[in-house]
TIVEXGU-421916 format. One record per residue (C-alpha): residue number from 1; z, x, y; residue in three letters. Coordinates in steps of 0.2 Angstrom, whole numbers, plus 5000, padded with zeros to 4 digits. Each point is the difference from the previous one (the first is absolute). Layout:
<rs>
[NUM,[Z,X,Y],'Ala'] ...
</rs>
This chain:
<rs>
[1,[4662,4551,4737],'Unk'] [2,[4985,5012,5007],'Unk'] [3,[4994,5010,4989],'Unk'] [4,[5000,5020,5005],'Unk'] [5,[4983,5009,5001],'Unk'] [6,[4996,5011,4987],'Unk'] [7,[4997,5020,5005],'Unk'] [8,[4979,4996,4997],'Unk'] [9,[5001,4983,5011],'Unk'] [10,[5010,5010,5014],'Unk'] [11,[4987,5013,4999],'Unk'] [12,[4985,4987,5002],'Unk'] [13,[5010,4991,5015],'Unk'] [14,[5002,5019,5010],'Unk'] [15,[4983,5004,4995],'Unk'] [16,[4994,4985,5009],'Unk'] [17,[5011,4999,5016],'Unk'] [18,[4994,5020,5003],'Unk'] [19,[4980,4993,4998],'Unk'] [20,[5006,4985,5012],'Unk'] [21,[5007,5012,5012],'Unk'] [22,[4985,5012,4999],'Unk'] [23,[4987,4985,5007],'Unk'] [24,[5013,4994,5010],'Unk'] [25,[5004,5016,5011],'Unk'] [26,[4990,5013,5006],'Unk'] [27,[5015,5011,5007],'Unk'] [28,[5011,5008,4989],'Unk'] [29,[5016,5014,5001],'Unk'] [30,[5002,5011,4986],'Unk'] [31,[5019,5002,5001],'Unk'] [32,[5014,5013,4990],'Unk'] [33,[5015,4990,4992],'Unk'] [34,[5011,5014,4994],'Unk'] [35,[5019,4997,5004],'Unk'] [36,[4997,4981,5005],'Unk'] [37,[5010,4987,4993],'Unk'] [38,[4997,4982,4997],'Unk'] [39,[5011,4995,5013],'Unk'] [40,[4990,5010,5012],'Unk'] [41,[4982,4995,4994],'Unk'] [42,[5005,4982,5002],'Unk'] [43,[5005,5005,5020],'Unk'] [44,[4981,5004,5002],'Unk'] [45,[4992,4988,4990],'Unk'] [46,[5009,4986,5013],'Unk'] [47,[4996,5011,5014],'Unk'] [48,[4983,5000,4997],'Unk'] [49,[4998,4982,4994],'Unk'] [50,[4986,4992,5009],'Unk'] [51,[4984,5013,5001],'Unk'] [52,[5006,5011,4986],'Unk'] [53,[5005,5001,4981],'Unk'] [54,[5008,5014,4990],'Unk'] [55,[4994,5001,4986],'Unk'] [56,[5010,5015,4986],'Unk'] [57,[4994,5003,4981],'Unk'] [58,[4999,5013,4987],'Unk'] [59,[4983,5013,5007],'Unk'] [60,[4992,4996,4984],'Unk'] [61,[4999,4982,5001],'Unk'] [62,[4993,5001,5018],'Unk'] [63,[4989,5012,4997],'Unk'] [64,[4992,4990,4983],'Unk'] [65,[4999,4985,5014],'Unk'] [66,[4992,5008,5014],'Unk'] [67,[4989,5009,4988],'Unk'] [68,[4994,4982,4992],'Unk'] [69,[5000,4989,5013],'Unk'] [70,[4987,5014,5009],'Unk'] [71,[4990,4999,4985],'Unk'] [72,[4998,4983,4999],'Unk'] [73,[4998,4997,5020],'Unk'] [74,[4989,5014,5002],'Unk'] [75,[5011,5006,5015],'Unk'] [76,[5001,5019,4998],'Unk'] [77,[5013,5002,5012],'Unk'] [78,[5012,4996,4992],'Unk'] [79,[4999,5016,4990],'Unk'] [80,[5006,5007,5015],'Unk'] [81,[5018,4998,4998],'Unk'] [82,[5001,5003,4982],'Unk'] [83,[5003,5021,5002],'Unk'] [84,[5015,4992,5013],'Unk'] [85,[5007,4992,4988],'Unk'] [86,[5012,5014,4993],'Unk'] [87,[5018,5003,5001],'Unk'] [88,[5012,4984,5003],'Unk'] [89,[4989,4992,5013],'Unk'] [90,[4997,4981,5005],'Unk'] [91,[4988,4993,5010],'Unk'] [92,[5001,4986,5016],'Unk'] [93,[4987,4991,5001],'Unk'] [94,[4998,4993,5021],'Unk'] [95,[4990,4993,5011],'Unk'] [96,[5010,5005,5015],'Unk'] [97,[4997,5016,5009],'Unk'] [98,[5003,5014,4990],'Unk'] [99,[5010,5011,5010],'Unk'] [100,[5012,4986,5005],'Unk'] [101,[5003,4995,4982],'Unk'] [102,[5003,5019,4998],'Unk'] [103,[5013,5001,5013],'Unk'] [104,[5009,4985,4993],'Unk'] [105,[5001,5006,4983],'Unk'] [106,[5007,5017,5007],'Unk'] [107,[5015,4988,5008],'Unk'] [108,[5008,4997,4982],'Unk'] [109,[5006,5019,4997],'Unk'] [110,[5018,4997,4994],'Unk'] [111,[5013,5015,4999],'Unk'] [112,[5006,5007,4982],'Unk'] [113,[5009,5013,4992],'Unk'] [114,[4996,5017,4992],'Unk'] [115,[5000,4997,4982],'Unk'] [116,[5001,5016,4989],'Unk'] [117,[4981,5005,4995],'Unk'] [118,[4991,4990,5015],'Unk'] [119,[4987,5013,5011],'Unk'] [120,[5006,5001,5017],'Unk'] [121,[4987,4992,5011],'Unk'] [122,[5007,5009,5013],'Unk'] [123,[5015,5014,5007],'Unk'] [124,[5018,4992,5000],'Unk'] [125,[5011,5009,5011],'Unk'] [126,[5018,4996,4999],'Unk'] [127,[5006,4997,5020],'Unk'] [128,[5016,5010,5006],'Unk'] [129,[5018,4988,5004],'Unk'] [130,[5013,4994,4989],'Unk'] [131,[4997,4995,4984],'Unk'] [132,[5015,4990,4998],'Unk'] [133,[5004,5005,4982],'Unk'] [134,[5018,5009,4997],'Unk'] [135,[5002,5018,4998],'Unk'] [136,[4999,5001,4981],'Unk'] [137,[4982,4996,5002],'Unk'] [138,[4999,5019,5007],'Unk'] [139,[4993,5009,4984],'Unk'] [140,[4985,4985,4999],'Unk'] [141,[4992,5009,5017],'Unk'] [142,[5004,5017,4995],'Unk'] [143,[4988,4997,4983],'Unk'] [144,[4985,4995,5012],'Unk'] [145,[5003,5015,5012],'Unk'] [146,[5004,4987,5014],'Unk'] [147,[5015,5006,5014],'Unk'] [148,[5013,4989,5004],'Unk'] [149,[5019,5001,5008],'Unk'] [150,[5015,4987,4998],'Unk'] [151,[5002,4992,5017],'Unk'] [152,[5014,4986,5000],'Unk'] [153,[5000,5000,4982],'Unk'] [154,[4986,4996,4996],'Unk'] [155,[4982,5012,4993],'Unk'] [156,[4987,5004,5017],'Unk'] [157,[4985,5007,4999],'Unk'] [158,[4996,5011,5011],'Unk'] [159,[4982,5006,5003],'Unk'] [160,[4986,4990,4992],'Unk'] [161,[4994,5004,4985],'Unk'] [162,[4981,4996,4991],'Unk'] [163,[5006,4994,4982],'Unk'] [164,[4982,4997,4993],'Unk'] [165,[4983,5005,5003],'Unk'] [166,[4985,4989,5001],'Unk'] [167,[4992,4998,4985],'Unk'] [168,[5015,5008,4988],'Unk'] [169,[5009,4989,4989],'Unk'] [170,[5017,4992,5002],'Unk'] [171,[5016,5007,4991],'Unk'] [172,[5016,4994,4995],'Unk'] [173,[5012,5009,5013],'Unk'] [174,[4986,4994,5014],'Unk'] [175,[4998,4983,4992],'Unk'] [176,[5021,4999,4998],'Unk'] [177,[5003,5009,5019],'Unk'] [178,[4989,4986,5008],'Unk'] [179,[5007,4987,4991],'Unk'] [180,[5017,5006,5004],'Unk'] [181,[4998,5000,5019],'Unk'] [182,[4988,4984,5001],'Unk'] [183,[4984,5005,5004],'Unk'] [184,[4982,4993,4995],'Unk'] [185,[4988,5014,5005],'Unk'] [186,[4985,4991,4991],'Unk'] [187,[4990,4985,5005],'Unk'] [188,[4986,4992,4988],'Unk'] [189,[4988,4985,5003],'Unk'] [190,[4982,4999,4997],'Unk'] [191,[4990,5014,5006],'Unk'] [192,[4980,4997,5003],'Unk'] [193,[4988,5012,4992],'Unk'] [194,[4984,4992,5003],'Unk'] [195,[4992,4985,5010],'Unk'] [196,[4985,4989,4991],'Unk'] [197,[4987,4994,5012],'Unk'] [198,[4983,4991,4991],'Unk'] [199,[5001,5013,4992],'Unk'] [200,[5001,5016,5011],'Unk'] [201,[5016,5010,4993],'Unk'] [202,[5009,5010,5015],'Unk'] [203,[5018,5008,5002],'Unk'] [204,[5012,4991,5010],'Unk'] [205,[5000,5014,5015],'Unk'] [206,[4983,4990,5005],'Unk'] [207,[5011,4985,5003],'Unk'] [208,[5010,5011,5013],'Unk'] [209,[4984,5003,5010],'Unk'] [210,[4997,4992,5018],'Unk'] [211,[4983,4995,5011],'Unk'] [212,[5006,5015,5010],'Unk'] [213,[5000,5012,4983],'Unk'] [214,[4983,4992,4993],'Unk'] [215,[4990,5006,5020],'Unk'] [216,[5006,5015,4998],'Unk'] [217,[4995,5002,4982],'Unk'] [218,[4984,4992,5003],'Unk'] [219,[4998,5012,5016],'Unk'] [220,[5002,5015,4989],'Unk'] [221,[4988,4993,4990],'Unk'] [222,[4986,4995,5010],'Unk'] [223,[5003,5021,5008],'Unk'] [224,[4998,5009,4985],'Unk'] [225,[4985,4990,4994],'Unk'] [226,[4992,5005,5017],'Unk'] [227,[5004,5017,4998],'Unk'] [228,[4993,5000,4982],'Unk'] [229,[4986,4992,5005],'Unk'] [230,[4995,5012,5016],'Unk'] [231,[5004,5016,4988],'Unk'] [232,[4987,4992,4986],'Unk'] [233,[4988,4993,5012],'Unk'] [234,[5002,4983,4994],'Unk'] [235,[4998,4986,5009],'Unk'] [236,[5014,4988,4999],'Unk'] [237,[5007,4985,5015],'Unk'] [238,[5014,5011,5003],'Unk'] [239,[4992,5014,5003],'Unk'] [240,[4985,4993,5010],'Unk'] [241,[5007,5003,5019],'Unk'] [242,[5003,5017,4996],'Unk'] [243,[4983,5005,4992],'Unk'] [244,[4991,4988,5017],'Unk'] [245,[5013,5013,5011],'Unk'] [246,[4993,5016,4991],'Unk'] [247,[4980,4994,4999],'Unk'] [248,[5001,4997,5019],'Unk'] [249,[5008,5017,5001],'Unk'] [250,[4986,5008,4992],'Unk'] [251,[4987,4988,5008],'Unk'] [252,[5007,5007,5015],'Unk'] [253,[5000,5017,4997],'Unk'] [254,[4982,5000,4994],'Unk'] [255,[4994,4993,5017],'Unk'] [256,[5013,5014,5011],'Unk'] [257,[4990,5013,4989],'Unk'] [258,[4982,4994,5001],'Unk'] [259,[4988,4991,5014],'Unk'] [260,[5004,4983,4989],'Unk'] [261,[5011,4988,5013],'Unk'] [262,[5008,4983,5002],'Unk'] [263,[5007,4992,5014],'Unk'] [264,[5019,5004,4994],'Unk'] [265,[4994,5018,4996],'Unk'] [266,[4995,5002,5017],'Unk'] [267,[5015,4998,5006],'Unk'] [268,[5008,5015,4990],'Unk'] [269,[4985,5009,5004],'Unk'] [270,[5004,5000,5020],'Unk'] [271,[5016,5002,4997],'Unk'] [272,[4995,5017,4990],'Unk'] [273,[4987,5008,5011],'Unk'] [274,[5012,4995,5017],'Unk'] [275,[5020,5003,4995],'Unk'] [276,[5004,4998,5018],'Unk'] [277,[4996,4981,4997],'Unk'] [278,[5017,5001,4990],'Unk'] [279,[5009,5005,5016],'Unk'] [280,[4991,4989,5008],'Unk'] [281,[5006,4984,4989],'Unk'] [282,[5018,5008,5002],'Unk'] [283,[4999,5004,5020],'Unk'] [284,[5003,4983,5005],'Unk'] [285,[5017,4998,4990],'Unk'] [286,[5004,5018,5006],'Unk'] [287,[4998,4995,5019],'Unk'] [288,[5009,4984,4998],'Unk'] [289,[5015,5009,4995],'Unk'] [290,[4998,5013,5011],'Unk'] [291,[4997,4991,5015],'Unk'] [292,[5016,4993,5006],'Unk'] [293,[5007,5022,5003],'Unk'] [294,[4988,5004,5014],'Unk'] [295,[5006,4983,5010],'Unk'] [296,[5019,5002,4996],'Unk'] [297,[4995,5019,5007],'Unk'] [298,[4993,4993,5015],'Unk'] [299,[5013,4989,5007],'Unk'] [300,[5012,5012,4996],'Unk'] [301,[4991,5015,5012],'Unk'] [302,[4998,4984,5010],'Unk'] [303,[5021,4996,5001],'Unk'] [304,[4999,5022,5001],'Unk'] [305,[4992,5000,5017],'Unk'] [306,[5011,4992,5015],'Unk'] [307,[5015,5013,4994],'Unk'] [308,[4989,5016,5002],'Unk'] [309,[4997,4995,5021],'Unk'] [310,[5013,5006,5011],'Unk'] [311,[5005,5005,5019],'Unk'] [312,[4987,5015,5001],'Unk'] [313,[4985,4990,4995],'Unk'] [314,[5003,4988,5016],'Unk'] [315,[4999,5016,5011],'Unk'] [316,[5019,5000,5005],'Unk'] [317,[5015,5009,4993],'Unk'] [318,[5018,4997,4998],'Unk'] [319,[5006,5010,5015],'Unk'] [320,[4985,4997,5013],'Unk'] 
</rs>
């Protein structure tokens, strides 16, 4: 007969799986368990066999763990996820990428009744059609404000009506209406809070974010340290081609304004003392374009002349 573990011996055997899971995994998801049964938390534990392990126990005993194992270890890092550890929360412990193990655990949501008490998580609208509950069940909508007719003998709704609010809590009439016509308006399953990663502590939005998002962020990164670093005057790599562009500028404007020269200031220095040099750069494309209307003109007077002769120019008229 094997003998059962006593509360202090079930206590050490946790406490040493958690330190065990801690050296061997350097991902974790901080997850929310409210609303999930057993049956449910055994569904993801076998979908996630192979590179990850759920781990669920009281905050207290976690929290004494990861506080210890820390201390003797000399890892810091740990510390991290000890302010996470609040509410009913577990953690999965992977080596698999994080958003794809985030994705799978978001596949176990299974549908559930509104019990009386529970906080919507979200609006639940009761749909317009036939019900299919007789007549006497008139007075039941008529408490909750909702229209309805009797077609064929049996209760309609007929708009759609909004029976509780994100956020507010169930009653008994809403709890008893659903129930009655067979709907399960919430879904529960674990929910992650936070992602673990040797030791950096982010929200899971992060794990949303593409190559495409991280350029763009990067971008507007890079642009306003340029910016800060022109409006300071400090030098920085981002802003160095700008503040070569405005020393040359200056350079430049120094030599246009005093007997100082260069070979590429002497170009904007012709260019200065002669404008016409700018229609003279420009001319050539000017009379390329406009070259081609004088010829068209030209064979045209040309096709003109034949039909301007006539009998009196060959010194002979019509009746001579």
């Amino acid at each position: 007969m094997v003998n059962k573990l006593s509360k202090a011996d079930k206590k050490i055997a946790y406490d040493a799986k958690l330190c065990q899971l801690l050296d061997d995994y350097s991902q974790i998801l901080i997850v929310a368990a409210d609303n999930v049964g057993s049956t449910q938390l055994q569904n993801i534990r076998q979908g996630l066999r192979g590179d990850s392990v759920v781990l669920m126990g009281k905050n207290t005993m976690m929290k004494r763990s990861v506080r210890i194992h820390s201390e003797k270890t000399g890892n810091k890092a740990f510390l991290n996820l000890i302010p996470l550890l609040q509410g009913n929360v577990g953690l999965i412990f992977t080596k698999g990428d994080l958003k794809e193990v985030s994705e799978e655990v978001a596949k176990y949501k299974v549908g559930a009744p509104a019990r009386v008490g529970l906080v919507a998580p979200i609006d639940v609208v009761v749909p317009p059609g036939n019900t299919g509950l007789d007549p006497s069940q008139t007075s039941f909508f008529q408490v909750l404000n909702i229209p309805t007719k009797i077609n064929k003998g049996t209760v309609e709704i007929i708009t759609p009506v909004e029976l509780i609010k994100k956020g507010e809590k169930v009653g008994s009439s809403e709890a008893a209406l659903l129930a009655k016509l067979g709907i399960r308006p919430f879904s529960y399953g674990l929910v992650v809070l936070s992602a673990y990663d040797n030791g950096s502590v982010f929200s899971p939005e992060v794990l949303d974010l593409t190559e495409d998002d991280l350029v763009v962020k990067f971008a507007a990164g890079v642009s306003m340290i340029a910016s800060l670093s022109l409006a300071t005057s400090y030098p920085t790599l981002a802003a160095a081609p700008h503040m070569f562009i405005n020393a040359y500028k200056n350079v430049l404007a120094v030599a246009v304004a005093t007997a100082y020269s260069y070979p590429e200031a002497e170009k904007v220095k012709e260019f200065l003392e002669d404008p016409s040099k700018f229609a003279f750069a420009a001319a050539p494309v000017t009379a390329a374009a406009s070259s081609g209307a004088p010829a068209a003109a030209k064979e045209e007077e040309k096709k003109e002349e034949p039909a301007e002769e006539s009998d009196d120019d060959m010194g002979f008229g019509l009746f001579d």
